[in-house]
Rosetta silent file (secondary structure, phi, psi, omega in degrees, C-alpha in Angstrom):
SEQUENCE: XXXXXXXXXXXXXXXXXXXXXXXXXXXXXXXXXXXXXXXXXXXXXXXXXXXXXXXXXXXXXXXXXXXXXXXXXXXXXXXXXXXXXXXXXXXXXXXXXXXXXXXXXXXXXXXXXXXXXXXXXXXXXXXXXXXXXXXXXXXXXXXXXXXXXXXXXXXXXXXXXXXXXXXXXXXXXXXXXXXXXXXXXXXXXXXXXXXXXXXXXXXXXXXXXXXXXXXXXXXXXXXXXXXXXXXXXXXXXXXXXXXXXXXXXXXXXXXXXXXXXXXXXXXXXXXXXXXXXXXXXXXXXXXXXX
SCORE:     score description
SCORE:     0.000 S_00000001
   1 L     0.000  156.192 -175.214  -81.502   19.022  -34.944 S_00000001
   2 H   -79.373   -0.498  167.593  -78.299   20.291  -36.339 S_00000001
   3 H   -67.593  -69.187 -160.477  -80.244   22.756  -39.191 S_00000001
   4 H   -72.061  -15.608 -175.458  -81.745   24.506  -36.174 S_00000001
   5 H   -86.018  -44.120 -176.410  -78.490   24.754  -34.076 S_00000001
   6 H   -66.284  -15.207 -165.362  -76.204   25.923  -36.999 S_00000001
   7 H   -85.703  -61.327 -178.631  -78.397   28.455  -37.916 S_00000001
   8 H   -42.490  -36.995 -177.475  -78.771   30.015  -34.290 S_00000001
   9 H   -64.352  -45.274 -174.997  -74.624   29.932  -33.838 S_00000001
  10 H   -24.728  -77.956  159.441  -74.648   31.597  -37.237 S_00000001
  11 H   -31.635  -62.665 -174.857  -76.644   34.659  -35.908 S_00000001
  12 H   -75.558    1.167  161.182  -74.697   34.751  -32.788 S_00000001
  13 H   -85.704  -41.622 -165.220  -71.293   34.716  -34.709 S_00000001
  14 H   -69.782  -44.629 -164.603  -72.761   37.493  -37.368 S_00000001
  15 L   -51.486  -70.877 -162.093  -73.644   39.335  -33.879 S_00000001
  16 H   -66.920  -48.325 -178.203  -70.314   39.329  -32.098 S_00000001
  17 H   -60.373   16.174   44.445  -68.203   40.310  -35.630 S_00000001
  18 H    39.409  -97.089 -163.422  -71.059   43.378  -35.493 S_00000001
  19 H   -33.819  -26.202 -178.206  -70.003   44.216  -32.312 S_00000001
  20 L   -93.914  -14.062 -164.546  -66.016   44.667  -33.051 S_00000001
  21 H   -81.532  -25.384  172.020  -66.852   46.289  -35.933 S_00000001
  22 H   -39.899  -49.057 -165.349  -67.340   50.101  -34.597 S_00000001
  23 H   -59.075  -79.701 -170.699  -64.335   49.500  -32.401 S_00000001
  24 H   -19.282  -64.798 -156.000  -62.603   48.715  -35.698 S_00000001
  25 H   -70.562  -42.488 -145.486  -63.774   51.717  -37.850 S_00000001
  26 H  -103.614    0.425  179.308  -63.188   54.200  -34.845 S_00000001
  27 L    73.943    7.279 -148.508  -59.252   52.511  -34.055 S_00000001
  28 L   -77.145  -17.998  172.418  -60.959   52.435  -30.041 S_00000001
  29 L  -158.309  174.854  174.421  -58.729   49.880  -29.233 S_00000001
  30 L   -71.445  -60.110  148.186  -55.616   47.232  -30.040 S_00000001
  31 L    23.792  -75.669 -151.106  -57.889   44.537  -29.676 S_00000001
  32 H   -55.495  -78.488 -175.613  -60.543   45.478  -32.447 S_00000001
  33 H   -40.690  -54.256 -153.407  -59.126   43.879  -35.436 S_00000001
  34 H   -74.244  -70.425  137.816  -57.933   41.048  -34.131 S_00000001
  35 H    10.382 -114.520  163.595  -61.830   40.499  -32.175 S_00000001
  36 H   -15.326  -43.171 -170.924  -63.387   41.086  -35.861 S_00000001
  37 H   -78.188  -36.290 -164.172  -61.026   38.817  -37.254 S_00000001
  38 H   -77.222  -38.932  173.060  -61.741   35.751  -35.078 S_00000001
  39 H   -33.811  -68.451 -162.127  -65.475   36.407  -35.380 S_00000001
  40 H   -63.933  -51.519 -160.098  -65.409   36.094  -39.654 S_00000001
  41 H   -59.994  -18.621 -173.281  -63.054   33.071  -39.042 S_00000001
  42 H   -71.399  -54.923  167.840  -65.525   31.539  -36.786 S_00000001
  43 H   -34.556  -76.818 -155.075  -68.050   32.450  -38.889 S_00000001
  44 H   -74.005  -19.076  179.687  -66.499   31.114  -41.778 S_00000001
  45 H   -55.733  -45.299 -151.955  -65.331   27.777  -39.883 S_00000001
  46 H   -74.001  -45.800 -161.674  -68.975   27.287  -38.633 S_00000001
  47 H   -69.239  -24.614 -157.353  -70.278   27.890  -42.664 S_00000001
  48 H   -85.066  -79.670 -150.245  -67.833   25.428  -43.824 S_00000001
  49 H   -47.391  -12.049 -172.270  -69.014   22.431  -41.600 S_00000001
  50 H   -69.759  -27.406 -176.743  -72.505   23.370  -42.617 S_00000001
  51 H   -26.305  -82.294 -165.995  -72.336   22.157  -46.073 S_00000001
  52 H   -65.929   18.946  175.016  -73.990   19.126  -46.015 S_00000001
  53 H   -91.753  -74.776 -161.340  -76.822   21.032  -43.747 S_00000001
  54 H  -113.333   33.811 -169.100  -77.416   23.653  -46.113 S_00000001
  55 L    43.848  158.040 -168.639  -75.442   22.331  -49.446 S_00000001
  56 H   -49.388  -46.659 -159.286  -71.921   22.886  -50.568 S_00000001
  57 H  -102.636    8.258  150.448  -72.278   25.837  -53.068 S_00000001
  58 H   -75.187  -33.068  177.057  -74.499   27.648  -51.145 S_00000001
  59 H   -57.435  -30.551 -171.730  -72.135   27.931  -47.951 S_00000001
  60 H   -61.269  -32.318 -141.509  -69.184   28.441  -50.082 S_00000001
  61 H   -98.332    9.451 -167.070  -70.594   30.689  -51.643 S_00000001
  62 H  -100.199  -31.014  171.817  -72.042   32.930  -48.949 S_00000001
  63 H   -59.799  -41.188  170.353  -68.080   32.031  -47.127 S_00000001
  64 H   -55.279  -64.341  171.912  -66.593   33.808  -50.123 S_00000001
  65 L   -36.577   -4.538 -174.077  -68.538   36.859  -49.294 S_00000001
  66 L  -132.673   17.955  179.248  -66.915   37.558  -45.997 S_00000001
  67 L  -108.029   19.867  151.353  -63.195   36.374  -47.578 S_00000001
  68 L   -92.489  -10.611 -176.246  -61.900   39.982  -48.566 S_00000001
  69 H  -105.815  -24.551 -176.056  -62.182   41.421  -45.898 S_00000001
  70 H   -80.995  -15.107  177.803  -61.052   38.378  -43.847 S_00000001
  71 H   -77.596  -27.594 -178.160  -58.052   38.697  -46.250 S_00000001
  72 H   -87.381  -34.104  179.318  -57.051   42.445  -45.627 S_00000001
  73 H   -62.528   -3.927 -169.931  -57.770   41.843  -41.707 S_00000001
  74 H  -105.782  -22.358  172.843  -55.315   38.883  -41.937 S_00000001
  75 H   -81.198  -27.635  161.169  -52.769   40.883  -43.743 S_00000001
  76 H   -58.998  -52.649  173.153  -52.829   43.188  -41.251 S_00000001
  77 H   -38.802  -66.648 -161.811  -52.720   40.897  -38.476 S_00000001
  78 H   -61.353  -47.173 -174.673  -49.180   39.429  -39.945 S_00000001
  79 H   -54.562  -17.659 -173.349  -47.984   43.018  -40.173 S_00000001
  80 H  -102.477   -9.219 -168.226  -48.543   43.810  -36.463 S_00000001
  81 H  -117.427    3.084  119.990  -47.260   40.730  -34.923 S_00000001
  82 H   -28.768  -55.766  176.568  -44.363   41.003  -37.921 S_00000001
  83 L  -105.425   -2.495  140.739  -43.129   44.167  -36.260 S_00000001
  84 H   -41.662  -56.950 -167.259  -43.320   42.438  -32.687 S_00000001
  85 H   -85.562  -26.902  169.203  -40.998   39.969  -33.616 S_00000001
  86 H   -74.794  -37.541  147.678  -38.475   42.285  -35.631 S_00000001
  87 H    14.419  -76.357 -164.660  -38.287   44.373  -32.518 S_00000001
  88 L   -99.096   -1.620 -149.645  -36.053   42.692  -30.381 S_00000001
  89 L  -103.537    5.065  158.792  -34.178   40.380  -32.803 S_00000001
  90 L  -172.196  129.241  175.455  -31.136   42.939  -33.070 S_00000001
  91 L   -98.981   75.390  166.245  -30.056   46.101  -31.710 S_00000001
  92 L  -101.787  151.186 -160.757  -29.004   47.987  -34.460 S_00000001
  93 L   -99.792  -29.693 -179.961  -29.951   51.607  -35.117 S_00000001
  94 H   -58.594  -54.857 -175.700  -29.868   50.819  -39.128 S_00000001
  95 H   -71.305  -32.587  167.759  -32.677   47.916  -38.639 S_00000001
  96 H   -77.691  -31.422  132.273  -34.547   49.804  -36.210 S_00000001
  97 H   -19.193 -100.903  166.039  -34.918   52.214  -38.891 S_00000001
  98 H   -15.010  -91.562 -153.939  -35.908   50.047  -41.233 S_00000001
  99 H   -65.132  -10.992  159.641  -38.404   48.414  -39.307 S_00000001
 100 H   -75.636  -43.185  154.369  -39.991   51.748  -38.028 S_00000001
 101 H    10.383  -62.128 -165.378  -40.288   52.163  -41.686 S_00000001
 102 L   -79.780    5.487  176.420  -42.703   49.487  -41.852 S_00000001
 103 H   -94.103  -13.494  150.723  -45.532   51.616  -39.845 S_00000001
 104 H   -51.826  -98.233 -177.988  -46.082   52.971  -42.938 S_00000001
 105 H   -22.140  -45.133 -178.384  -47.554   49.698  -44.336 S_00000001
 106 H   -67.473  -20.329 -169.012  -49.547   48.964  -41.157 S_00000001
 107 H   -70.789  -59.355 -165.970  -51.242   52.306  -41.610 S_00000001
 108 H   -44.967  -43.245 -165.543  -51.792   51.319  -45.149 S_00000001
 109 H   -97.145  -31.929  146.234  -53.159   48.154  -44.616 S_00000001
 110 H    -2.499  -98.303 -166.600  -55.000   49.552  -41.508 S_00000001
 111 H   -30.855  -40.948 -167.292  -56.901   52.155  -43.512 S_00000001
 112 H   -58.858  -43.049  165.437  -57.341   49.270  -46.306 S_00000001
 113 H   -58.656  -35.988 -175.012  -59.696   47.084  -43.773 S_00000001
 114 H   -91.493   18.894 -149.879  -61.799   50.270  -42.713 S_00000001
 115 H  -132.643  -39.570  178.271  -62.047   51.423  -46.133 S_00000001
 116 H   -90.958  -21.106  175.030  -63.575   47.972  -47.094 S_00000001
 117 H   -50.895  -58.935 -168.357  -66.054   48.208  -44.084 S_00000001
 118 L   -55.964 -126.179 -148.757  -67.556   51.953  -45.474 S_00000001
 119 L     5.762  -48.906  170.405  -67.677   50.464  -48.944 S_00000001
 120 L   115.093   18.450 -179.884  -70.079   47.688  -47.414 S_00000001
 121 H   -47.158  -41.081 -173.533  -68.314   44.555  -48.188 S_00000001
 122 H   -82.091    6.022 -163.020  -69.633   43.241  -44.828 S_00000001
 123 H  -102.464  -58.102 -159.252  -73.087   44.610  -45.391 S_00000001
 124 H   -79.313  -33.860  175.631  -73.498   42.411  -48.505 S_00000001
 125 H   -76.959   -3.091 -177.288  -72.057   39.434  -47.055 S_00000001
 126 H   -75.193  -28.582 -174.684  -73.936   39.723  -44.277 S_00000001
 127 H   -96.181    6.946  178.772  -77.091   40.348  -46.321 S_00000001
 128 H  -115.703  -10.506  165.519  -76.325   36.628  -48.313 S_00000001
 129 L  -116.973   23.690  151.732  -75.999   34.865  -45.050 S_00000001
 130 L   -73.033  -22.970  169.290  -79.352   36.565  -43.822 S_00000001
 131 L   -61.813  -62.215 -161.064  -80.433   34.680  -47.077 S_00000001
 132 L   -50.101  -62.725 -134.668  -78.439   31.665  -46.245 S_00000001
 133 L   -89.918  -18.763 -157.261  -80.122   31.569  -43.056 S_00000001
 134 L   -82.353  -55.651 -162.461  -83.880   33.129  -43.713 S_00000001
 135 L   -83.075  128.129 -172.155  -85.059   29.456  -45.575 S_00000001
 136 L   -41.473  152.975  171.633  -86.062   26.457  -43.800 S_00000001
 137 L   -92.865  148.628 -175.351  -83.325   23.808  -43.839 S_00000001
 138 L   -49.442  176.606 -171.628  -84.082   21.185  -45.886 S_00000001
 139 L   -83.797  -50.079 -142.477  -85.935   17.686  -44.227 S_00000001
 140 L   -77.727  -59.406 -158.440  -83.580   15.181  -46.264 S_00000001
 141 L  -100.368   39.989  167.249  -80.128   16.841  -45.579 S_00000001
 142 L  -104.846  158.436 -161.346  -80.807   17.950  -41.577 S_00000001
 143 L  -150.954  144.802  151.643  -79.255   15.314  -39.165 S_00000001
 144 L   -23.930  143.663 -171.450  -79.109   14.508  -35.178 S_00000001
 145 H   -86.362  -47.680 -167.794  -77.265   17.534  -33.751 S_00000001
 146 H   -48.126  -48.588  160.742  -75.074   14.780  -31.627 S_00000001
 147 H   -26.964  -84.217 -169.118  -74.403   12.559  -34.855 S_00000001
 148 H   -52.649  -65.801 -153.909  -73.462   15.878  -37.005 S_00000001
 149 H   -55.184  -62.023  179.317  -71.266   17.087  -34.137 S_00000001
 150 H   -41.881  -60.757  147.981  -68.994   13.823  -33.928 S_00000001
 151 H   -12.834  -43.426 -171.194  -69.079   13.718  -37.404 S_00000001
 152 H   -96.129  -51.259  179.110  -67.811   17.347  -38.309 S_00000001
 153 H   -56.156  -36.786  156.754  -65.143   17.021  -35.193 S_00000001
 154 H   -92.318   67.739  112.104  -63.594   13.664  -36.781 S_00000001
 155 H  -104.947  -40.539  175.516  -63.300   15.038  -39.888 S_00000001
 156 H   -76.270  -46.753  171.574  -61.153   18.192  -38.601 S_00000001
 157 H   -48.392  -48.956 -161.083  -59.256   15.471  -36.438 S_00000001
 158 H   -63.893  -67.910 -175.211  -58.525   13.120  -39.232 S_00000001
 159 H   -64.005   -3.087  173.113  -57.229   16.186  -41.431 S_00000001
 160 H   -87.114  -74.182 -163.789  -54.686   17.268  -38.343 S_00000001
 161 H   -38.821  -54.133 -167.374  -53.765   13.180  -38.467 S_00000001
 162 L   -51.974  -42.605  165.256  -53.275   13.239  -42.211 S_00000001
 163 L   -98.559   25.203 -155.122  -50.878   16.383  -41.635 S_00000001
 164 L  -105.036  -27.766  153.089  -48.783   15.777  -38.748 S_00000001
 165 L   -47.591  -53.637  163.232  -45.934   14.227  -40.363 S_00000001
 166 L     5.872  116.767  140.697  -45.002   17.624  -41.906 S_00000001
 167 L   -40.394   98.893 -168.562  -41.159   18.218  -41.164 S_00000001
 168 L   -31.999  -17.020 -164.851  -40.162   20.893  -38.514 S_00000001
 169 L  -134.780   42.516  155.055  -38.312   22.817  -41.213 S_00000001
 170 L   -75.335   57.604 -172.159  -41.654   22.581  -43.660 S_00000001
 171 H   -33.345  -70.355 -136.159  -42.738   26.502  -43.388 S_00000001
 172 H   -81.849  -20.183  166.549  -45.538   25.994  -45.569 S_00000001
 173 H   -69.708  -28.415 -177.882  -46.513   22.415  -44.228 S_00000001
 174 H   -74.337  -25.179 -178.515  -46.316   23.710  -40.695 S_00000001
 175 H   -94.184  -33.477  169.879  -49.077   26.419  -41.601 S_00000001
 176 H   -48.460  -55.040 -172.090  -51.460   24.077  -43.260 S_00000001
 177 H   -50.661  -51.741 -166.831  -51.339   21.964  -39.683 S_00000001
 178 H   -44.768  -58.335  172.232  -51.382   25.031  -38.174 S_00000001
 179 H   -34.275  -69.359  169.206  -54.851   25.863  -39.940 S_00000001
 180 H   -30.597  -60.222 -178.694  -55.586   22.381  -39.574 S_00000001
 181 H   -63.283  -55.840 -120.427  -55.702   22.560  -35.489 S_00000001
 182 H   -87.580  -40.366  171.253  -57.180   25.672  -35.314 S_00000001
 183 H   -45.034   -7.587  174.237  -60.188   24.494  -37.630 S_00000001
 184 H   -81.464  -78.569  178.972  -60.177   21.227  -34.930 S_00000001
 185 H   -15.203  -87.607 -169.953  -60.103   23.617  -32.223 S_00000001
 186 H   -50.039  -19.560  173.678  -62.741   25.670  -33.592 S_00000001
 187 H   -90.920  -20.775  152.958  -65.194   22.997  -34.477 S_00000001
 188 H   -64.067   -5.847  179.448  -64.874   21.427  -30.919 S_00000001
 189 H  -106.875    1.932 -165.493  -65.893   25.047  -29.188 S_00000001
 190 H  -113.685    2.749  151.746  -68.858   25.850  -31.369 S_00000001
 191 L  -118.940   47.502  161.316  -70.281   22.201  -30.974 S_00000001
 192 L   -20.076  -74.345 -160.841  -69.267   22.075  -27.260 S_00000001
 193 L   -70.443  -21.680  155.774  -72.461   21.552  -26.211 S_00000001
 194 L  -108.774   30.503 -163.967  -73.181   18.705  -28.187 S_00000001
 195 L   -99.914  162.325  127.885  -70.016   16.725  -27.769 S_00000001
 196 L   -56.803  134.158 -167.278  -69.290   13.656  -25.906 S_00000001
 197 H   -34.843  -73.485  165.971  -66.609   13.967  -23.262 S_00000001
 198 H   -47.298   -1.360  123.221  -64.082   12.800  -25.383 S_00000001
 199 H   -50.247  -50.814 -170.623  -64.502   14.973  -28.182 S_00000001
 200 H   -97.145   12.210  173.505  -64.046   18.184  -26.073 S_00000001
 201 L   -66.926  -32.377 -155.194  -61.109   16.620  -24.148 S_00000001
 202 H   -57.266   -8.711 -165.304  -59.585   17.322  -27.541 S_00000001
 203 H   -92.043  -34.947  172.930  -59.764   21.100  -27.367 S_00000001
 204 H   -72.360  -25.384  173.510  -57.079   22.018  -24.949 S_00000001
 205 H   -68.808  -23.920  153.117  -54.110   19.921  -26.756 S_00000001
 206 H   -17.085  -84.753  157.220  -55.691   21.813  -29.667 S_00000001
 207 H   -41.225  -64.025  173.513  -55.339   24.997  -28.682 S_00000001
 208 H   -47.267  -71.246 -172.234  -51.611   24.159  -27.586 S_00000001
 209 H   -82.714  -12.907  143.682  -50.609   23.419  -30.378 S_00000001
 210 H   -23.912  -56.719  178.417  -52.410   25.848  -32.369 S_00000001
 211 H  -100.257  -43.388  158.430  -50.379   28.503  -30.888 S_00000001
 212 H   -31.611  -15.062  172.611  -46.997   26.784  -30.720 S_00000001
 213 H   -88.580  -49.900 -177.379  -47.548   26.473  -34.952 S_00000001
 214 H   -56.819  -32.819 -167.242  -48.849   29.825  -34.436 S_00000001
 215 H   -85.376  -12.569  175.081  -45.543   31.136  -32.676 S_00000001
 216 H   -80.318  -38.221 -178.518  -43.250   29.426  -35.535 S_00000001
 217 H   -44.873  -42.116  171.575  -45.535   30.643  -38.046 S_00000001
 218 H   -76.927  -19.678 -172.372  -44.574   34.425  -37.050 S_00000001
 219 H   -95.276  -54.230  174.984  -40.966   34.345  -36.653 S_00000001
 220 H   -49.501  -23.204  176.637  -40.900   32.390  -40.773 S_00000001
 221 H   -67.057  -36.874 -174.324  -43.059   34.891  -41.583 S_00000001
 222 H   -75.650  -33.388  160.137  -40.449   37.508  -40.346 S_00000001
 223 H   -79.515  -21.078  162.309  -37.650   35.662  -41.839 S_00000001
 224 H   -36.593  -77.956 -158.711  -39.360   35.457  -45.701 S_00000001
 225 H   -49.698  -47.809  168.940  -39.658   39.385  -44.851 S_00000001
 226 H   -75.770  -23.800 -174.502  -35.999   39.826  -44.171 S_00000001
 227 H   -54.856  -66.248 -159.134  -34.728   37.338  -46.687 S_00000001
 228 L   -94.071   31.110  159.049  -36.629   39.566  -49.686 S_00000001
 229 L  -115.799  130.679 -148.366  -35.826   42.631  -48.076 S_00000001
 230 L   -86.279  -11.145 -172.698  -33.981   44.733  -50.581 S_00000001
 231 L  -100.922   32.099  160.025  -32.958   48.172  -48.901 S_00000001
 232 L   -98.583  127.413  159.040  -30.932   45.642  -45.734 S_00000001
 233 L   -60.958  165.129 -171.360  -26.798   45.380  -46.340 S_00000001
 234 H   -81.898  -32.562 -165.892  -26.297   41.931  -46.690 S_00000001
 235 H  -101.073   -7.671  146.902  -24.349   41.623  -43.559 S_00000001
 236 H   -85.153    5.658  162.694  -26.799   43.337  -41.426 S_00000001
 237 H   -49.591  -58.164 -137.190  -29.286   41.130  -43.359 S_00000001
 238 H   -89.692  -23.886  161.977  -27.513   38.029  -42.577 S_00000001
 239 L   -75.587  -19.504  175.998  -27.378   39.115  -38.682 S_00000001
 240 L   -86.690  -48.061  152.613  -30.419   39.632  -38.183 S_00000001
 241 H   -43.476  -28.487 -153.393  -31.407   35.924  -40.013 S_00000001
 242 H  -117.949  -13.508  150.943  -29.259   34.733  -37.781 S_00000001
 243 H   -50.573  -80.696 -130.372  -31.239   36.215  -34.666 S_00000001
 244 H   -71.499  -29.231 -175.098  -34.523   35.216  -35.867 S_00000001
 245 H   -63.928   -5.324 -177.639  -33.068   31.768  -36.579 S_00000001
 246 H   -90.068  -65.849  174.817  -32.239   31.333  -32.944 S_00000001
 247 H   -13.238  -46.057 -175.285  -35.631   32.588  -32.181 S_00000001
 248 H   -76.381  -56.755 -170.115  -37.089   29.571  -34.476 S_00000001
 249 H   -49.079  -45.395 -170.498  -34.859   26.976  -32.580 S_00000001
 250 H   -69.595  -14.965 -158.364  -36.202   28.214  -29.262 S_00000001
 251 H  -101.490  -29.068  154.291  -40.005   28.225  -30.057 S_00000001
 252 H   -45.174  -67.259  179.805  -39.191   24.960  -31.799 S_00000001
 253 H   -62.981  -63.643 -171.034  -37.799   23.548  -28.551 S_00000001
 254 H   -36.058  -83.029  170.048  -40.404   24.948  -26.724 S_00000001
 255 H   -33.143  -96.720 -134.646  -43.228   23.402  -29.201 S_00000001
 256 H   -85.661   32.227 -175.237  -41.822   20.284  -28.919 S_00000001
 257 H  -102.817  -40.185  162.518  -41.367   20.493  -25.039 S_00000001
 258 H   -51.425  -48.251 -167.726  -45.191   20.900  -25.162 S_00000001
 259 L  -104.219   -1.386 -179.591  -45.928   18.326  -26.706 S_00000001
 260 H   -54.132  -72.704  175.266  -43.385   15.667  -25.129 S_00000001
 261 H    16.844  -77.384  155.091  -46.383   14.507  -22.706 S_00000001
 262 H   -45.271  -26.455  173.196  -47.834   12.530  -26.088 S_00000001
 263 L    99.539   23.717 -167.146  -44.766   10.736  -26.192 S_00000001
 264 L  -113.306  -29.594 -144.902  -43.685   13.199  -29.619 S_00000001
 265 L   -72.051  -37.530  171.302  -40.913   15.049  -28.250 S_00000001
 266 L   -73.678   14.418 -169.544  -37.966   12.712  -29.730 S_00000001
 267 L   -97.573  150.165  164.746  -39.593   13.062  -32.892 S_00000001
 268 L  -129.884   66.552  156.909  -38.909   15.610  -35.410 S_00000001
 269 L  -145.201  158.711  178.482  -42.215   15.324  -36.851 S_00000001
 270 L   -61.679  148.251 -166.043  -45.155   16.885  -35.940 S_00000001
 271 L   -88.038  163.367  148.173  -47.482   14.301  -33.121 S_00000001
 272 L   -96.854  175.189  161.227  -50.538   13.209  -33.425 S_00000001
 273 L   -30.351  167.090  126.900  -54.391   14.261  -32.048 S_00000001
 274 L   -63.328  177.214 -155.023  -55.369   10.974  -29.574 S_00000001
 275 L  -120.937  120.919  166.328  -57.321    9.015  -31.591 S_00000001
 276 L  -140.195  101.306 -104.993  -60.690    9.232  -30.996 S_00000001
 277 L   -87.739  165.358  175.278  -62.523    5.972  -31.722 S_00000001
 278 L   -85.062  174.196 -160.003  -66.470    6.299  -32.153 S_00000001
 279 L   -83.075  -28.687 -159.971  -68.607    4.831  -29.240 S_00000001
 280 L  -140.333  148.342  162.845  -70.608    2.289  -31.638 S_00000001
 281 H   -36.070  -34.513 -164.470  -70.103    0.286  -34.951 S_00000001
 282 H   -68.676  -69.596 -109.822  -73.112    2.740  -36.447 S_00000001
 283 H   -95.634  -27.264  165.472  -71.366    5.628  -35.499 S_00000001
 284 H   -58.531  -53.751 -174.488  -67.557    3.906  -37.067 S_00000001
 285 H   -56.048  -50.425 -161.799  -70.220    3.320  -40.282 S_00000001
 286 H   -74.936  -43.268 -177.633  -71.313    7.167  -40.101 S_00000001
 287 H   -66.422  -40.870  174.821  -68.049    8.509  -39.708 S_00000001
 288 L   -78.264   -3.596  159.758  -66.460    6.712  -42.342 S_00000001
 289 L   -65.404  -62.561 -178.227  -68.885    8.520  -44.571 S_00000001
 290 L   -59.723    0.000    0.000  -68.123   12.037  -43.425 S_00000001
């Protein structure tokens, strides 16, 4: 049954974000954060689909509990792959300045992640989805594991279809989708094992475009950061915009070079998922539910 499945992935998500966390506290590797980070999101992915397993406001409210710390590991995260992409995008000794600068802040926000581990933020959320997780799942709201899995997997597909229109020079539309895949993504690997073939073909075009959203997502992130930054002259400002903006074109062509296959590439909207119809009228009935 899907009660009894979600609960064991729980544990074994709660496990591996454990396991990164030393590395984390002790700096032992690059790795560490990012590890830790993937974990809570996993975590938090897995808690969301759970709802109608173990009701709405308890998951949420046990998801909230792990979403400060998933916020300062996420700020970090922009900050390190932020000063990747400023790196390279002009060789000027004024901007390289500048952007060595900015290892101040990663320290900052560094410290700011290990600083909420000692404090125990992850101890207490950890100790509400030991709660979460200690009491039989209800009779009424437990389901088929197979049922539940199609079910949860068209519902993250549907919300990539619903956002795929989004305009190439949407920033903020492009990061919803992005989210959007990777929550597809993620709910095809952690009910792998109960999928139908044609549910987990879905996870490598997934992935792809996951990180092609992902690779525009960092270079807008970098230009927001130069646009509002106030101690750059405006004309080594406006050179440096005018890097990253090449940067954007190529990972743009590139994305949609990826995705030509689907028949999207002459498009300049984002493609869709395949469509992927359920096997039986019940299951078209069930779905249309979810």
């Amino acid at each position: 049954m899907a009660g009894a499945y979600l609960v064991k992935k729980l544990r074994e998500l709660d496990t591996a974000m454990m396991a990164a966390v030393p590395r984390v506290v002790e700096s032992a590797d690059d790795d560490a954060i990012h590890d830790m980070r993937v974990a809570i999101r996993r975590l938090r992915t897995m808690l969301k689909m759970s709802r109608e397993i173990f009701g709405r406001w308890h998951s949420d409210v046990v998801r909230r509990a792990f979403a400060d710390v998933m916020r300062a590991t996420g700020d970090l995260r922009d900050e390190e792959v932020l000063e990747e992409t400023l790196t390279d995008a002009v060789e000027d000794p004024q901007f390289k300045t500048w952007v060595k600068a900015r290892e101040t802040r990663e320290k900052k926000l560094r410290t700011a992640v290990v600083k909420q581990i000692q404090q125990g933020s992850l101890d207490k959320a950890r100790l509400m989805l030991k709660a979460l997780l200690v009491f039989p799942v209800d009779p009424d709201r437990d389901a088929e594991l197979g049922k539940f899995a199609r079910r949860t997997v068209e519902r993250s597909r549907r919300k990539v279809e619903k956002q795929r229109d989004v305009e190439i020079e949407d920033v903020l539309g492009l990061h919803e989708l992005r989210i959007a895949y990777k929550e597809l993504r993620y709910s095809i690997e952690l009910l792998a094992e109960a999928l139908p073939l044609d549910a987990r073909a879905m996870l490598e075009p997934a992935t792809i475009f996951q990180k092609r959203l992902g690779e525009l997502h960092d270079v807008d992130v970098a230009i927001e950061t130069v646009t509002q930054a106030r101690t750059l002259k405006a004309e080594l400002k406006n050179s440096v915009l005018a890097a990253l903006q090449k940067t954007r074109e190529k990972r743009v062509g590139k994305y949609l070079k990826e995705l030509d296959p689907l028949g999207a590439a002459t498009h300049e909207a984002v493609p869709a998922m395949p469509e992927t119809p359920p096997e039986t009228p019940d299951d078209w009935e069930e779905l249309s539910k979810g």
